[in-house]
N, C-alpha and C positions, 0 to 999 in steps of 0.2 A: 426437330430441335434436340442436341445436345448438348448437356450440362458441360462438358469439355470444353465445347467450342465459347460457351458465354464466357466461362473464366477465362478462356486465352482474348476475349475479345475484351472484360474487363482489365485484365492483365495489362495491356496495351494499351489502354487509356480511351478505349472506349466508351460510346452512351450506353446501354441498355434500354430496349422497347421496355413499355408495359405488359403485352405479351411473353416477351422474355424471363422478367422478371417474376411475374405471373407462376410461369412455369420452373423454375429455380425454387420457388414458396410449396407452390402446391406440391411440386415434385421431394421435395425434403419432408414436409409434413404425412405426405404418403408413405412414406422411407422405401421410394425410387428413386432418389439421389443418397447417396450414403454421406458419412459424417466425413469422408476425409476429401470427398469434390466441395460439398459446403464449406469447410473450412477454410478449402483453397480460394473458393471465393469469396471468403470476408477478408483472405489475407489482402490478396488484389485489392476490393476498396479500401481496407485499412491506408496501402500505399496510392494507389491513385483516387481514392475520396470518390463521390458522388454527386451527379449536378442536381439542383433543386427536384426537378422531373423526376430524376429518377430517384431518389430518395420519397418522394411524395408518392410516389405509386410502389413503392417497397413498402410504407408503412399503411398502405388500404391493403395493398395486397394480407400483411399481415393481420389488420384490422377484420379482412371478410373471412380470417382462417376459423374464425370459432363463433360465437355467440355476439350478436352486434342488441345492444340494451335500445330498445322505440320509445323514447319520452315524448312522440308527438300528442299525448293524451295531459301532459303536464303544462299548464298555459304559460305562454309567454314566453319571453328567451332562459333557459337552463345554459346556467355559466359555472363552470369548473372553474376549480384549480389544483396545481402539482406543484409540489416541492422536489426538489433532487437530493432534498436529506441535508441532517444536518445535527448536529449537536444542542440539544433543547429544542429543538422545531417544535411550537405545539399549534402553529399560526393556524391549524386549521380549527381547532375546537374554539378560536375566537372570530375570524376570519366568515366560516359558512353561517351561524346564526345572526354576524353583522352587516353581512349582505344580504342576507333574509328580512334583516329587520327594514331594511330601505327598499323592499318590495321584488326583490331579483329572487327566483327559484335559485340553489343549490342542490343536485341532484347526485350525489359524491360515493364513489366507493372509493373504498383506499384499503391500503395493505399493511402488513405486520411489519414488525422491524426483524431484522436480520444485521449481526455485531453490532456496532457503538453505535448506528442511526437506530431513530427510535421509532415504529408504527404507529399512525392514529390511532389505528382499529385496538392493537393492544392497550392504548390509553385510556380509550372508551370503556372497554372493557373493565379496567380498572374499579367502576363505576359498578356493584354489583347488580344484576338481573339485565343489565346491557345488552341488548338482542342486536349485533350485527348483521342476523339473517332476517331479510323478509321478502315477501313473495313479491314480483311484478306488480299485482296491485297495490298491496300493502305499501312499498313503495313508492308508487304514483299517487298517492292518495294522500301521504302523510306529506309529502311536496308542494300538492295541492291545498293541501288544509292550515299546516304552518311554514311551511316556505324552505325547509329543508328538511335532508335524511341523509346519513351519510351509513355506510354500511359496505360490509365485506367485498371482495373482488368477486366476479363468479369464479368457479374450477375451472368453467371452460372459454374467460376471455382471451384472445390473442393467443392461443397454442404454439402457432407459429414465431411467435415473437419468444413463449419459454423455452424452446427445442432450439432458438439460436441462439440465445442470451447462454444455456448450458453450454453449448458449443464454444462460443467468445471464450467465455470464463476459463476454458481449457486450452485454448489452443494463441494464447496472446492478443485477441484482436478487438478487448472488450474498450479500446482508447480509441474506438473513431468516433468523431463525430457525426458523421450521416447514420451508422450504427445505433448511436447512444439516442439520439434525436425520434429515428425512427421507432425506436424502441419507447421511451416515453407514449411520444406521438399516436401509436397505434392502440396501447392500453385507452387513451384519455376520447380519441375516437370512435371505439369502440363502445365506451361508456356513452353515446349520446349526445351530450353537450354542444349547443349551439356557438359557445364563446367557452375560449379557455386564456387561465391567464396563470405565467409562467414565474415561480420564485426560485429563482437558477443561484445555486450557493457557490461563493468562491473564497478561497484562503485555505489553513492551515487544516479546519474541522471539516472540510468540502473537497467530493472528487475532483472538481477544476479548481486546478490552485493560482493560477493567474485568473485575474478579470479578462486578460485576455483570451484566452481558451472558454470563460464562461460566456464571453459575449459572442463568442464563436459558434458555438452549442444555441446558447438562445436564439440568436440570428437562424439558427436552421430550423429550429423548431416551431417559430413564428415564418417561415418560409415556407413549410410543411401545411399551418396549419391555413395560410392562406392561401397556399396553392390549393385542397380541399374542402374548400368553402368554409372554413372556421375561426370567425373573428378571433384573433391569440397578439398576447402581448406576451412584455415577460420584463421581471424585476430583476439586476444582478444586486443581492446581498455581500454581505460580510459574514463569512463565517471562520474568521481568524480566533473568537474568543465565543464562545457557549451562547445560545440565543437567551434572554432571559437571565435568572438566575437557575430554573430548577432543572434538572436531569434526571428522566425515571419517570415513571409514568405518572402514578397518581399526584406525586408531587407536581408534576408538569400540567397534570387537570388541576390543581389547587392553583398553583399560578394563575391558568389558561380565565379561570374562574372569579379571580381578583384582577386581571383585565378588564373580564367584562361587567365587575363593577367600576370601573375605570382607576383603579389601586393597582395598577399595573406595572413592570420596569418602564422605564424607559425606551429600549433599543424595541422589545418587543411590540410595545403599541407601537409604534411608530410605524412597522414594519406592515404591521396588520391593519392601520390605516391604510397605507400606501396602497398593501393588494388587494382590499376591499373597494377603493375608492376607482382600482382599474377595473375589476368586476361589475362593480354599480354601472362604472359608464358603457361598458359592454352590453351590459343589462337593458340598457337603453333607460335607466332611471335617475338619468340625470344627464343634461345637454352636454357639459365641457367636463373637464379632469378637477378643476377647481369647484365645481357645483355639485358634483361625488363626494371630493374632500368632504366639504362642510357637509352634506346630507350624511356620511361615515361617523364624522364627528358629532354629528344632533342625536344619531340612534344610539352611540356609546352614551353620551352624557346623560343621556333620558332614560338609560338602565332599558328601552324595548330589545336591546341584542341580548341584556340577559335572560330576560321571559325568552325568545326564542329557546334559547340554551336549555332554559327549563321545559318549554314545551317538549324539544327535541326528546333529551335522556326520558323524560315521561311518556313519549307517544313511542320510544324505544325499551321500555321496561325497567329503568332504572331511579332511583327515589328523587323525585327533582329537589328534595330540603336540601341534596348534596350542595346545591348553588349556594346556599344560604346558614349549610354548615359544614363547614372544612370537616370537619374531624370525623364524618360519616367517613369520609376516604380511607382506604387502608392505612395504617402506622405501622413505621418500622419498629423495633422491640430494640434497637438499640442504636444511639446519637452520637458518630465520635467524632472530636473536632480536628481537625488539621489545622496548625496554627505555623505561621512565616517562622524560619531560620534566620533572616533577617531582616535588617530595617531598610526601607526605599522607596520605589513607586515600582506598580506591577504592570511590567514593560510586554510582555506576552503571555497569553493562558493558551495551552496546547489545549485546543478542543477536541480533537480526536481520544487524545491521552486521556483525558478526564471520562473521554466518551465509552472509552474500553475501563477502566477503573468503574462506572455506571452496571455495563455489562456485566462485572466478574464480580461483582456485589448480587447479579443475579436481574436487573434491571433488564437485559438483551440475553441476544442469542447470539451462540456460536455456530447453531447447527440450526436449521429451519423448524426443526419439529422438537426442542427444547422447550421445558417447560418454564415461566417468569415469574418472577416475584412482583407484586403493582406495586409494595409498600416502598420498596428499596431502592436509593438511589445517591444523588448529590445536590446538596443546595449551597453555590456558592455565597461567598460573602463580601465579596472583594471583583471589582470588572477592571480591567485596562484602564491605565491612568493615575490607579490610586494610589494614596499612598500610606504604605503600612510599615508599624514597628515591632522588630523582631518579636513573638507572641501572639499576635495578632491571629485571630482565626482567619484563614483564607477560604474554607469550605466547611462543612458539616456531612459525613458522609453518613446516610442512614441504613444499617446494615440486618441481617437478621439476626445477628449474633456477635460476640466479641471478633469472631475469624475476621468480619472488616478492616482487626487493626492492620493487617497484612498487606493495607492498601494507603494507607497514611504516606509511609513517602514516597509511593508514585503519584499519590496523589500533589505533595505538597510538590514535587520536581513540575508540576504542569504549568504550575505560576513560577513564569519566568521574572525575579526582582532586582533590578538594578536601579544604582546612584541617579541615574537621572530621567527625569520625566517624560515617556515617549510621546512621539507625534502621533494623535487620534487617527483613524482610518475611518472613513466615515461611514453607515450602516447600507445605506442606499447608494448605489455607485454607480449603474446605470439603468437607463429604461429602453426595451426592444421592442417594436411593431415592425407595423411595412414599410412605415417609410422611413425607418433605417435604427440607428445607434445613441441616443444623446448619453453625455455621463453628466452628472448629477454636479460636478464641480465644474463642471465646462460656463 
């Protein structure tokens, strides 16, 4: 078998074995195929794509390239979830002890943020004495005893998946969808999880900017994950304007935290019903999607998703009165407001813009191994729709210092305000399984 001949043969629009493919993974990960026959072959699917088969055995392939996590010692079904990023994402610090509280394991690692998306693991951390690392057992144990852990990536999951993600990244071919898919896909298999359930972002703040293109991604990845025996669903969002109100990390645990005493936004809860209530039914802890809902809904109202929450940061090293007092959380040392240029209704908020504005207050990273500030960030004031008069605070940016003023009109430029009222986009747009596509307005 030569690496030559498979790109000339994907080149062409052919299938690729499992075998094949097989030897394309191991063979790069060896570095017996060099970076510039690899390349060549992501350029090829980039242009002729990949059929389910063979995407589904690219991402085990990749999945068996490192370290594969056994939670067969953790009872019952272990059900994930992934976000594809997003501006305020903090769905999962409400999300995994809400699906803990209705009986379903959460078994979760996640990862830092890198630019204007933000990382769990950094938000957690926010939290001081926050232990992201614990052993195998330690792990299975604290799953076992309160129903979730969510905690760091290993160094060595999916190798094969970071050797070609570097690769994408350099050479144009980080926009295919069997690529992007199998790439999620192989990290979340690799973690274990019997059920995974997908919150695929789209708009303005989100790598797919059409629902189109997101439904297309989700569709593969719910294809992936049922071709490998892994009950997967997937949610397409909105991520045209900021999830929430808060941006930054501790801010985004102070929010995440006034959720789960059910003082929460709007757009947010709603969201974190929706993916909790696919996870419970995955879970197998509740018969239909409706009998999810209200069990999602009984554990928010009844404050047991916050005692998780508390148990969690507690059995992970960090003060649980956090749940119970905000202002344990880090503070920013200085509050400046950005207020409207004019009078109207605020017809677009550039989530992205606000998201790099977040970053350069020191909230993200530009570089992987930068260091962050938890205190520092944005809490808007102002969502889609409303409507404000010249003056008007649009956000509050928390900085360490006066230098934040240097971010006031990028920031105010993000809130787009015009004469007239726009038309809502709605939060939930579609739902993806196996048996197919439905949108939410249909």
């Amino acid at each position: 078998m030569r690496a030559v001949d498979l790109i000339q043969k994907k080149r062409n629009g052919g299938q690729l074995s499992a075998a094949e493919i097989d030897f394309l993974v191991d063979g790069y990960c060896r570095d017996q195929i060099p970076d510039y026959q690899m390349s060549a072959w992501a350029m090829a699917v980039f242009f002729q794509g990949m059929s389910v088969e063979e995407t589904a055995e690219l991402t085990l392939a990749m999945a068996r390239s490192g370290d594969q996590v056994n939670l067969a010692s953790i009872h019952g079904i272990k059900v994930d979830k992934h976000s594809t990023g997003g501006v305020g994402d903090k769905t999962t610090l409400i999300v995994a002890p809400l699906v803990a509280a209705c009986g379903v394991h959460v078994a979760k690692m996640s990862g830092r943020g890198l630019g204007h998306t933000g990382g769990t693991i950094d938000k957690l951390e926010s939290m001081a004495g926050f232990q992201i690392e614990l052993t195998q057992q330690q792990f299975v144990s604290q799953v076992n005893e309160i129903g979730l852990a969510v905690i760091g990536q290993s160094g060595n999951i999916t190798p094969a998946d970071k050797k070609l993600y570097a690769l994408r990244d350099v050479t144009a071919t980080v926009e295919s969808i069997p690529l992007i898919a199998s790439s999620v896909m192989s990290k979340k298999i690799a973690a274990g999880a019997d059920a995974i359930v997908l919150d695929v972002k789209t708009g303005s703040g989100a790598f797919m900017k059409t629902i189109e293109d997101a439904e297309a991604l989700a569709k593969a990845m719910v294809d992936i994950g049922t071709a490998v025996g892994r009950q997967t669903s997937a949610i397409i969002s909105d991520m045209d304007q900021p999830l929430g109100f808060a941006i930054g990390n501790a801010l985004e645990v102070a929010e995440a935290i006034r959720t789960l005493r059910g003082e929460g936004p709007e757009d947010l809860t709603a969201l974190c019903i929706a993916l909790s209530a696919q996870m419970v039914l995955l879970g197998g802890a509740a018969a239909d999607l409706a009998a999810a809902e209200a069990l999602v809904r009984e554990q928010l109202k009844s404050g047991k998703a916050l005692e998780r929450f508390r148990a969690m940061i507690a059995a992970q090293g960090a003060d649980p009165a956090v749940a119970d007092h905000l202002s344990l959380l880090p503070q920013a040392a200085v509050v400046i407001e950005v207020k409207a240029g004019r009078s109207g209704y605020v017809q677009r908020i550039e989530a992205e813009e606000l998201g790099i504005c977040a970053m350069l207050l020191g909230a993200g990273r530009a570089a992987k191994d930068e260091p962050i500030d938890y205190a520092v960030g944005i809490t808007m004031q102002r969502k889609v729709g409303e409507a404000v008069t010249a003056g008007d605070v649009l956000a509050l940016l928390h900085a360490a210092d006066d230098g934040g003023r240097q971010l006031v009109d990028r920031a105010r430029n993000a809130f787009i305000i015009g004469a007239e009222a726009p038309r809502l986009r709605p939060l939930l747009l579609s739902a993806v399984t196996s048996d197919g596509i439905a949108r939410y307005a249909d």
